[in-house]
C-alpha positions as a Markdown table, in Angstrom:
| # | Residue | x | y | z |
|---|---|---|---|---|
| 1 | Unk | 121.2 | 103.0 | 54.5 |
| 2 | Unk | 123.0 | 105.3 | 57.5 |
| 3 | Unk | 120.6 | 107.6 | 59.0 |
| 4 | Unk | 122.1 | 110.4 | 60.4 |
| 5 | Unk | 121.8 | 111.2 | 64.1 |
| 6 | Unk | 119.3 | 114.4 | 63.6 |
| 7 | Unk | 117.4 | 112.1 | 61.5 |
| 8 | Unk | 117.6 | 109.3 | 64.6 |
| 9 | Unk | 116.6 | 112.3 | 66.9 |
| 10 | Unk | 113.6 | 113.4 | 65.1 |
| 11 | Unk | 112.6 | 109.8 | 64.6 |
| 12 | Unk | 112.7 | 108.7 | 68.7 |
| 13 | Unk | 111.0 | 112.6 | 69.5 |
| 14 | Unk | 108.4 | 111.8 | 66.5 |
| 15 | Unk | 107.7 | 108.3 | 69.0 |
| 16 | Unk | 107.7 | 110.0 | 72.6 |
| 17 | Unk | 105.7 | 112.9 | 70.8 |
| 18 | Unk | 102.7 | 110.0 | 69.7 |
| 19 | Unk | 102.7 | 108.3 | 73.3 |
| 20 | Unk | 104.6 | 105.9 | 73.0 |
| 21 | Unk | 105.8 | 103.9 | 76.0 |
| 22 | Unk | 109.4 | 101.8 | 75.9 |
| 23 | Unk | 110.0 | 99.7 | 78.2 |
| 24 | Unk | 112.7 | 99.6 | 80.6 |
| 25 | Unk | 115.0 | 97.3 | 82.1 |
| 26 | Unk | 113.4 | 96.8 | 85.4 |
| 27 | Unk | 110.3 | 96.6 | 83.9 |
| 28 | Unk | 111.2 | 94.3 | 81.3 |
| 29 | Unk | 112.6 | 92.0 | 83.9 |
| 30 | Unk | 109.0 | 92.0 | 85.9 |
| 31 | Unk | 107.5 | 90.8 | 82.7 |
| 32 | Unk | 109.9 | 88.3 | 81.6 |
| 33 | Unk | 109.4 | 86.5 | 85.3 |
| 34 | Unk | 105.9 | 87.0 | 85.4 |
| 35 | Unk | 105.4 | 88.7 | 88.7 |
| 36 | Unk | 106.8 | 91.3 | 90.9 |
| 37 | Unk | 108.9 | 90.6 | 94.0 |
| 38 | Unk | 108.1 | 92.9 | 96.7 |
| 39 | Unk | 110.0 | 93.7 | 99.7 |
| 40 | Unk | 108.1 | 94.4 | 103.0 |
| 41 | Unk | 108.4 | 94.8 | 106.8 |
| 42 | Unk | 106.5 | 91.3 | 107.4 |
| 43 | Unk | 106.0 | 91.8 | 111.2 |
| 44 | Unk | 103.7 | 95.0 | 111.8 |
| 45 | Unk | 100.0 | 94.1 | 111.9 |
| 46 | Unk | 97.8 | 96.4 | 109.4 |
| 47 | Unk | 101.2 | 97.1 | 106.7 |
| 48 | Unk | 102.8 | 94.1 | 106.4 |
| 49 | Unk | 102.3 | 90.5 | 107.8 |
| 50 | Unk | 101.1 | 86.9 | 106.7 |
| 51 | Unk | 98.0 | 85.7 | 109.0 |
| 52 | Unk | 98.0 | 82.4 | 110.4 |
| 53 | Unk | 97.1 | 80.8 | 107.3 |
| 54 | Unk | 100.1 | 82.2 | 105.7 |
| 55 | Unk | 97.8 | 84.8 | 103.6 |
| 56 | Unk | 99.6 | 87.9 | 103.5 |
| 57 | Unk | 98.0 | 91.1 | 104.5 |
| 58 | Unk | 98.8 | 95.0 | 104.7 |
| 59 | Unk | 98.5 | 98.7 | 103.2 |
| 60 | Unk | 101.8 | 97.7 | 102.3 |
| 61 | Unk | 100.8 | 94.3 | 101.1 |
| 62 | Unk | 98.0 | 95.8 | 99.4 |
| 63 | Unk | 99.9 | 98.8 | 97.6 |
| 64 | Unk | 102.0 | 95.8 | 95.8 |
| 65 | Unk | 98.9 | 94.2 | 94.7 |
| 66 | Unk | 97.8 | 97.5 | 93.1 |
| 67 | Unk | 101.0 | 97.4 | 90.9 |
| 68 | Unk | 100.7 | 94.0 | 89.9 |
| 69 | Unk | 97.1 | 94.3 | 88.7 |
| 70 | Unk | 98.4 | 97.4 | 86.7 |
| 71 | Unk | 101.1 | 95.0 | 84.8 |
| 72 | Unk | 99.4 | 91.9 | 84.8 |
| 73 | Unk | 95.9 | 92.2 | 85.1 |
| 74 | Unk | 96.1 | 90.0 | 88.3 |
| 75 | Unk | 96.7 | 90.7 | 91.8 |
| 76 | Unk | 98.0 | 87.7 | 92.9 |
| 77 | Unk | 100.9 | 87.7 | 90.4 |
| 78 | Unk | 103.4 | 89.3 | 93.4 |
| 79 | Unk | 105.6 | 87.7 | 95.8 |
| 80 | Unk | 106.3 | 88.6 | 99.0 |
| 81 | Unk | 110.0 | 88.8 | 100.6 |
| 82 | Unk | 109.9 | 90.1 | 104.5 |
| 83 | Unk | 113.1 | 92.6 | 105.0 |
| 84 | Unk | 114.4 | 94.3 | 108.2 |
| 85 | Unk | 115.0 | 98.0 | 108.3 |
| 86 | Unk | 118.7 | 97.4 | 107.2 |
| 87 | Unk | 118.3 | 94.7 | 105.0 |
| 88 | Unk | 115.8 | 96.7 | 103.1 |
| 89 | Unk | 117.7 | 99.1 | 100.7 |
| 90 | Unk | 120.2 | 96.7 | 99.8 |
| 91 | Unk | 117.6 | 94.2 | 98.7 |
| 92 | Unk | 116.4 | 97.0 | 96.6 |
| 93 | Unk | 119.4 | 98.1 | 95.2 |
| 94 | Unk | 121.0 | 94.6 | 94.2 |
| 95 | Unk | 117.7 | 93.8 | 92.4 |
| 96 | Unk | 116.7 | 90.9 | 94.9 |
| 97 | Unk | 113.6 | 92.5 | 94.9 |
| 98 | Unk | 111.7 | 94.8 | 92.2 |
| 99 | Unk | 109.8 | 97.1 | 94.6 |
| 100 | Unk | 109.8 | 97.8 | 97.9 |
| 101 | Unk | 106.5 | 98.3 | 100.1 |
| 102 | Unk | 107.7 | 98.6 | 103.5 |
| 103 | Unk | 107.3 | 101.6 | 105.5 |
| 104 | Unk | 110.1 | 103.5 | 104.1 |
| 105 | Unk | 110.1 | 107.5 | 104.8 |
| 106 | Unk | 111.2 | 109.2 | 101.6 |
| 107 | Unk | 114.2 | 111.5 | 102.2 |
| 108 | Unk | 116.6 | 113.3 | 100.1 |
| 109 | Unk | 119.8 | 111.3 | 100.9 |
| 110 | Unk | 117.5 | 107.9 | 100.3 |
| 111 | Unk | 117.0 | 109.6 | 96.9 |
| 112 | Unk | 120.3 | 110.5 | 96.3 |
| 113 | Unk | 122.9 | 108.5 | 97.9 |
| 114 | Unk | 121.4 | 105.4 | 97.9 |
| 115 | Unk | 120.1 | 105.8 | 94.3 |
| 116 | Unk | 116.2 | 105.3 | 94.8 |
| 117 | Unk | 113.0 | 107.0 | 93.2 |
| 118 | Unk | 109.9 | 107.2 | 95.9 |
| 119 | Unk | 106.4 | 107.6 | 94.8 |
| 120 | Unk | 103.3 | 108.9 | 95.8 |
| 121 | Unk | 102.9 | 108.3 | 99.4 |
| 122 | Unk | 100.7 | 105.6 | 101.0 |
| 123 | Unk | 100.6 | 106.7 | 104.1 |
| 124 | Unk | 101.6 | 109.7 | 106.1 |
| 125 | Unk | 103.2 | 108.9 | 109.4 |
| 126 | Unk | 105.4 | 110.5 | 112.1 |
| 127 | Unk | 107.4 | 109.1 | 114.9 |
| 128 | Unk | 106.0 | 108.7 | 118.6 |
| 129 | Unk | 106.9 | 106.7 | 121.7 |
| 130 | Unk | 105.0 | 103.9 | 123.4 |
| 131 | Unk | 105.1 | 103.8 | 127.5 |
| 132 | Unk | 103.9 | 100.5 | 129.5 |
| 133 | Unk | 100.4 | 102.4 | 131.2 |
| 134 | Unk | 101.9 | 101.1 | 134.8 |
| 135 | Unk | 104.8 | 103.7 | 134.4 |
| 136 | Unk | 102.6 | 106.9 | 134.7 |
| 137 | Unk | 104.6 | 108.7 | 131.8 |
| 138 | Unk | 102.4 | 111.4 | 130.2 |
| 139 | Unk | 104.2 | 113.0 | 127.6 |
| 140 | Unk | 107.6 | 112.4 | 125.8 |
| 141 | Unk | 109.1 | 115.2 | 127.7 |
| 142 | Unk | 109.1 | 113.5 | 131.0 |
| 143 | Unk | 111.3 | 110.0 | 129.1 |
| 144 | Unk | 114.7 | 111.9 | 130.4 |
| 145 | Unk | 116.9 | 109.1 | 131.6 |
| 146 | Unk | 114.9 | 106.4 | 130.1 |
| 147 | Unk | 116.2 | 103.0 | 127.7 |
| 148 | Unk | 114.2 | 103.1 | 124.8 |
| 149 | Unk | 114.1 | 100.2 | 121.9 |
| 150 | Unk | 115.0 | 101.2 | 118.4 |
| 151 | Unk | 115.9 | 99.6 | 115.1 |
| 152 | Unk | 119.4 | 100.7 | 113.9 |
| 153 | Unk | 120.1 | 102.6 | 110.3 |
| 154 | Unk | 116.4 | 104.4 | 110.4 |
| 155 | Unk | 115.2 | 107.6 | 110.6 |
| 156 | Unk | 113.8 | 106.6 | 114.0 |
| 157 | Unk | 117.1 | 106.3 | 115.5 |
| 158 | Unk | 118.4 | 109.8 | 113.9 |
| 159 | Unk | 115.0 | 111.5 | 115.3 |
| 160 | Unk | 115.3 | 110.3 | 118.7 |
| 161 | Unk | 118.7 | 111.4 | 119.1 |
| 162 | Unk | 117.7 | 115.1 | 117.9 |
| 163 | Unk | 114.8 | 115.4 | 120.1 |
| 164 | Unk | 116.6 | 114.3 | 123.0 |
| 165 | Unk | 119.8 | 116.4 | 122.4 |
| 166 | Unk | 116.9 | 119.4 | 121.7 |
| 167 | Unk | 115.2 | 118.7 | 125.0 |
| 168 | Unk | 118.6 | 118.8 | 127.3 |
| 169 | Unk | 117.5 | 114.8 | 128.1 |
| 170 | Unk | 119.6 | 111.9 | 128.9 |
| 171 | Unk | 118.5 | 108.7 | 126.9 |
| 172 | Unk | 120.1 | 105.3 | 126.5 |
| 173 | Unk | 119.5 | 103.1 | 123.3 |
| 174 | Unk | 118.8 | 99.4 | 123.2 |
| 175 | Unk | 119.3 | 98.5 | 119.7 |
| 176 | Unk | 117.9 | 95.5 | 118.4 |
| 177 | Unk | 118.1 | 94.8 | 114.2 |
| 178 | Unk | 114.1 | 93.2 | 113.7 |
| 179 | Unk | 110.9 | 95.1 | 114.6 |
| 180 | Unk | 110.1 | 91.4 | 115.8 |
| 181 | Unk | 112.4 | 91.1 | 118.1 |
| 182 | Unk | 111.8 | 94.9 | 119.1 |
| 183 | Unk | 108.7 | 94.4 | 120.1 |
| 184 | Unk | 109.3 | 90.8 | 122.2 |
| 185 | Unk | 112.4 | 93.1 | 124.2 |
| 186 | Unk | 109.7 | 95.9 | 124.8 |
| 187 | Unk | 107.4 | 93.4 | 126.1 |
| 188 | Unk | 109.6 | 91.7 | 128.1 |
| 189 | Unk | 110.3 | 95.0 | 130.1 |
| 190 | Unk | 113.9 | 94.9 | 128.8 |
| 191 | Unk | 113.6 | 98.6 | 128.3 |
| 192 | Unk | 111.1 | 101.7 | 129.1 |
| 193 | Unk | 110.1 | 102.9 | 125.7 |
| 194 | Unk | 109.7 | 101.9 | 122.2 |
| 195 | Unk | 109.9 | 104.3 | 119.6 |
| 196 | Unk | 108.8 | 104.2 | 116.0 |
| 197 | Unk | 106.4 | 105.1 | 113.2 |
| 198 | Unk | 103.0 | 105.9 | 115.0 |
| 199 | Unk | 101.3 | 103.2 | 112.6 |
| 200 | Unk | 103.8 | 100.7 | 113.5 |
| 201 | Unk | 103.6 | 101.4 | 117.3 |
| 202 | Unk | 99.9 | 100.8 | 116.9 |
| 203 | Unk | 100.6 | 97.9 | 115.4 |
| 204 | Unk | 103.1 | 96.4 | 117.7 |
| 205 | Unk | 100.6 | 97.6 | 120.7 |
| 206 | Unk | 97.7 | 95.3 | 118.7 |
| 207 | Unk | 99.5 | 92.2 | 118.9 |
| 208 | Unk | 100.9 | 93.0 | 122.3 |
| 209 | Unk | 99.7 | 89.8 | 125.2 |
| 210 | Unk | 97.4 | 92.5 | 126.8 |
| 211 | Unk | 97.3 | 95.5 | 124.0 |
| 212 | Unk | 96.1 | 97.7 | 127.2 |
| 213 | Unk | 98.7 | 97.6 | 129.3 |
| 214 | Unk | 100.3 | 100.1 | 126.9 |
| 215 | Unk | 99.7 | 103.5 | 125.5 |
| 216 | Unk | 101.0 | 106.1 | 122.7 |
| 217 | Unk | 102.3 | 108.9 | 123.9 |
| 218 | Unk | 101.0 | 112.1 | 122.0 |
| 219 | Unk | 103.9 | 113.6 | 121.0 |
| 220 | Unk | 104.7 | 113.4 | 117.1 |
| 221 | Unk | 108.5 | 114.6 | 116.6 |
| 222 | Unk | 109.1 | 114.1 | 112.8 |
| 223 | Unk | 107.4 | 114.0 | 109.8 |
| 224 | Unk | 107.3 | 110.2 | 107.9 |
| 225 | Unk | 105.6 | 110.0 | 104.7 |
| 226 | Unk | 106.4 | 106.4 | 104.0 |
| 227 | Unk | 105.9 | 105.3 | 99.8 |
| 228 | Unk | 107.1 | 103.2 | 97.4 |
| 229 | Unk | 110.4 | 103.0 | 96.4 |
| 230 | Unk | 112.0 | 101.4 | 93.2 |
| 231 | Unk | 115.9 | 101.5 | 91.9 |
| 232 | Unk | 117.1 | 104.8 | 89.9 |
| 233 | Unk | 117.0 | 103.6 | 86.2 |
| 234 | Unk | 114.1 | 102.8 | 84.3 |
| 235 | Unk | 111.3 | 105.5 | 84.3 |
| 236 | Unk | 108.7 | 103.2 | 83.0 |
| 237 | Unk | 108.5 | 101.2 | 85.9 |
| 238 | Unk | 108.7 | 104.2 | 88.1 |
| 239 | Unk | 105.5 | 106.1 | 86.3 |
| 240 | Unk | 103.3 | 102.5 | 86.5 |
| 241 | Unk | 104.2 | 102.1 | 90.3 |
| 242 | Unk | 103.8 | 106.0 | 91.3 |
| 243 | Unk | 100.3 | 106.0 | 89.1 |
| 244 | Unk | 99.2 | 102.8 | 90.4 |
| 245 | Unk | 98.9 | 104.1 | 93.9 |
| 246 | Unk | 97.2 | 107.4 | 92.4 |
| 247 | Unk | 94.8 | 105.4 | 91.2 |
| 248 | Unk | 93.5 | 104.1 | 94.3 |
| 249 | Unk | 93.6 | 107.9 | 95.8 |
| 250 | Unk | 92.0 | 109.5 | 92.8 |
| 251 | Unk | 89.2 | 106.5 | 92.0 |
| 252 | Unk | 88.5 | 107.7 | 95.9 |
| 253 | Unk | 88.0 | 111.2 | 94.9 |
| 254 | Unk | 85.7 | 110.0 | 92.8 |
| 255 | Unk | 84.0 | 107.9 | 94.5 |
| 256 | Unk | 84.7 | 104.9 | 92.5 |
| 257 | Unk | 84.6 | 101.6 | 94.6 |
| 258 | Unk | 85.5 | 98.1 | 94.0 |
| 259 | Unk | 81.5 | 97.6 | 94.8 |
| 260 | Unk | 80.5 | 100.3 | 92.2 |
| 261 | Unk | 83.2 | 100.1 | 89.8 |
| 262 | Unk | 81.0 | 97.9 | 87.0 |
| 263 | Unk | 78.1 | 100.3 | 87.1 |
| 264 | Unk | 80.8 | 103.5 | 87.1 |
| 265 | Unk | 81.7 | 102.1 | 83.1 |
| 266 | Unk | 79.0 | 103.5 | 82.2 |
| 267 | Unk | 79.4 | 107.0 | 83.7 |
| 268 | Unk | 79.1 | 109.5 | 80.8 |
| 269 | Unk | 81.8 | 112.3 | 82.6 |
| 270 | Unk | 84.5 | 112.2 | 80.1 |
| 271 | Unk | 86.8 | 112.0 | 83.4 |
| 272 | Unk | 85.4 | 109.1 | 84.9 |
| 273 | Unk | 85.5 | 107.3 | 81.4 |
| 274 | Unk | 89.2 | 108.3 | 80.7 |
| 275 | Unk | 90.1 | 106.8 | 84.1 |
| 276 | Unk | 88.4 | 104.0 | 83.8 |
| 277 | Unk | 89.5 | 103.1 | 80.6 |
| 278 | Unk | 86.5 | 103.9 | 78.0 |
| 279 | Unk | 88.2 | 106.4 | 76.8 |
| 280 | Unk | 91.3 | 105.2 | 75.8 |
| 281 | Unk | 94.9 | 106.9 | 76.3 |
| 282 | Unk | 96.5 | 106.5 | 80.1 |
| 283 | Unk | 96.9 | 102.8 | 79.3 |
| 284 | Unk | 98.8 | 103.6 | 76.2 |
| 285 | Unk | 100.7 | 106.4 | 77.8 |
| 286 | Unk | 102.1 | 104.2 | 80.8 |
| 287 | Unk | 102.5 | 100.6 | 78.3 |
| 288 | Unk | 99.7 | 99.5 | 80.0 |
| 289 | Unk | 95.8 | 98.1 | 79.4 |
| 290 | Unk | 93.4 | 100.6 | 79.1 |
| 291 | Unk | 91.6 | 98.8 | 81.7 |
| 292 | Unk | 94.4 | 98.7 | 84.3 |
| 293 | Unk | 92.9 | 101.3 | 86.4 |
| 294 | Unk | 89.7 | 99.3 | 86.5 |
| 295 | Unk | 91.1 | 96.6 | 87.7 |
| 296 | Unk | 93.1 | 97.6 | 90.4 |
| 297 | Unk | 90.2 | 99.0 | 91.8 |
| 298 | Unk | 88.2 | 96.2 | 91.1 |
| 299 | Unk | 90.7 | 93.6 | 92.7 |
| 300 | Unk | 92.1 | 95.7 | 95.1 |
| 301 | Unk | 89.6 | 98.8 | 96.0 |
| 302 | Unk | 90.7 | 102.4 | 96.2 |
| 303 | Unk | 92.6 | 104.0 | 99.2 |
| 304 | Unk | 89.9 | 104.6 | 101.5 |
| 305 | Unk | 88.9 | 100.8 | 101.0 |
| 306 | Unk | 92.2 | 99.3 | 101.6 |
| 307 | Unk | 93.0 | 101.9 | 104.2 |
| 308 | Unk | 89.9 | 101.1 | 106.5 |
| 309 | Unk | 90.1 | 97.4 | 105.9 |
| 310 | Unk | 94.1 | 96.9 | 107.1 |
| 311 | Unk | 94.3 | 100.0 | 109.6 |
| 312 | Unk | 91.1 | 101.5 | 110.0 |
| 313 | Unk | 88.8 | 102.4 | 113.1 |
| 314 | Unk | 87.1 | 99.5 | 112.7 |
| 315 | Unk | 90.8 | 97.3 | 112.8 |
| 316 | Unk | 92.4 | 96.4 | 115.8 |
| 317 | Unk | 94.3 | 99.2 | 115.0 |
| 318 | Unk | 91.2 | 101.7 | 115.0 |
| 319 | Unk | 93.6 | 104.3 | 112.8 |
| 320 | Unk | 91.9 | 107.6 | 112.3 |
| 321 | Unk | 92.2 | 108.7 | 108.4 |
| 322 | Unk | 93.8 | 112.0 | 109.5 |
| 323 | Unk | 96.8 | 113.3 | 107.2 |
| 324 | Unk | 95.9 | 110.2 | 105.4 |
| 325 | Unk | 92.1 | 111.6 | 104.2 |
| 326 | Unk | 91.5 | 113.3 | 101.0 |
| 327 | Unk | 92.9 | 116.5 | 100.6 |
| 328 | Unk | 88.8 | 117.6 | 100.0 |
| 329 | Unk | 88.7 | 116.3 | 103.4 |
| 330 | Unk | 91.0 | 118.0 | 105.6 |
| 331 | Unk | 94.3 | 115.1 | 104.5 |
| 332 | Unk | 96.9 | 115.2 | 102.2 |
| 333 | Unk | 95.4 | 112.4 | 99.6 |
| 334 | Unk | 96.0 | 114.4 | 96.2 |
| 335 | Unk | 96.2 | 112.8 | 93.2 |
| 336 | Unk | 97.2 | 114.7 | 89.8 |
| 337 | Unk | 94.5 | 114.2 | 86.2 |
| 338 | Unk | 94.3 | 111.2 | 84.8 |
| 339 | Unk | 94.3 | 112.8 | 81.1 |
């Protein structure tokens, strides 16, 4: 029997109209493999490296677990590929990996051109410079003349060039393709200034031979909120990685912990128990468990707990929260109902 295509159209609305999810290719292709490849930077301390057991660790590292406990019910079930600034996109867009975590700043011609969908932010940034302290340099203003290390094909690049056309200042580029090998030329005095994110300068400085020796200058010239990014195409995927790392900022908001997380099942505020799962729904709605908020947070921890532990004051890093707090707390850390 034909059906005809209003019939076909009521049918498919009817579907959507009862939540329910269809899966996508992307997605699909997660599943069918059984874990997520993730691209990341794989060189800057706190976001995105292995330690020297091999163990890999990050905000970065950490925001990829988050998704894979979402799909799978298991954070481990996520691989790690390390990618350089220019390698990154690519890797993205010829499906060698399935989402990337590496401090990416989301901008409309990423969007666009190159045919990718960022979500939520992890992690507000903006660009800075980093002097050697024997050079005496107190502010970015006084770096006319100076060779400053960058990665090619970044925003970093681009912002660098505007603020020193903007400032009337002579500057000359060293260009070198891996933040590795960015940071060794820095070190080995092979030119004045390094420029980057302010969270990967801090990182470079931490595993610098003598990390004080070197200091940030306090100039911020750009705005960087760095996300998640996945491939135009399959807007399953995209809603289960965007709402994976809003799950980590709203379970902070409500103070929901990894520690607590057990005892919080058995909250009786209707929001709390839709979150969590009690209430079912948001599983259904995104193809997922009911529990799969639970357990990111119970694997993984919400934002303020991965946060602290990879960049926090009490890391090498000693990151202040920032733009990067709660929005009840002064940041920009908003997350949307979970209902």
């Amino acid at each position: 029997m034909k059906l005809s295509r209003l019939t076909v159209m009521v049918t498919i609305l009817s579907l959507l109209a009862a939540g329910i999810a269809f899966a996508g290719k992307d997605l699909d292709a997660v599943k069918k493999k059984g874990f997520i490849q993730a691209g990341v930077n794989g060189n800057v301390f706190g976001f995105g490296m292995p330690d020297n057991k091999g163990v890999w660790k990050g905000l970065d590292v950490d925001t990829a677990r988050a998704v894979a406990v979402a799909i799978f019910g298991d954070a481990s079930k996520v691989k790690f590929t390390p990618l350089t600034a220019q390698q990154r996109f690519t890797a993205l867009q010829s499906g060698e990996i399935d989402l990337l975590t590496r401090n990416a700043t989301r901008t409309l011609s990423r969007e666009t051109k190159l045919g990718l969908n960022f979500v939520t932010v992890n992690y507000y940034d903006g660009q800075g410079f980093m002097v050697p302290k024997k050079l005496g340099v107190k502010s970015a203003k006084d770096l006319s003349g100076a060779t400053i290390c960058v990665l090619p094909g970044t925003t970093t690049e681009q912002n660098a060039a505007d603020f020193f056309r903007t400032n009337k200042m002579d500057w000359t580029p060293v260009v070198i393709e891996s933040t590795s090998e960015l940071a060794q030329t820095f070190f080995a005095g092979r030119c004045d200034v390094l420029t980057s994110d302010a969270s990967q300068l801090a990182g470079t400085r931490a595993i610098a031979p003598n990390p004080k020796d070197y200091v940030v200058l306090p100039e911020i010239i750009s705005k960087e909120p760095l996300a998640p990014a996945v491939r135009h195409g399959d807007d399953q995927w995209r809603d289960i990685v965007d709402f994976a790392v809003l799950a980590m900022i709203n379970a902070e908001e409500m103070g929901i912990t990894s520690q607590n997380v057990d005892k919080m099942l058995k909250s009786k505020d209707p929001m709390v128990q839709r979150f969590l799962g009690v209430i079912e729904g948001n599983g259904k709605a995104l193809g997922l468990d009911e529990k799969w908020a639970y357990n990111i947070i119970k694997q993984v921890g919400n934002y303020g707990e991965i946060f602290e532990r990879n960049v926090g004051v009490n890391t090498t890093l000693g990151i202040e929260r920032g733009l990067n707090a709660l929005w009840t707390n002064g940041g920009l850390m908003y997350s949307p109902p979970f209902k």
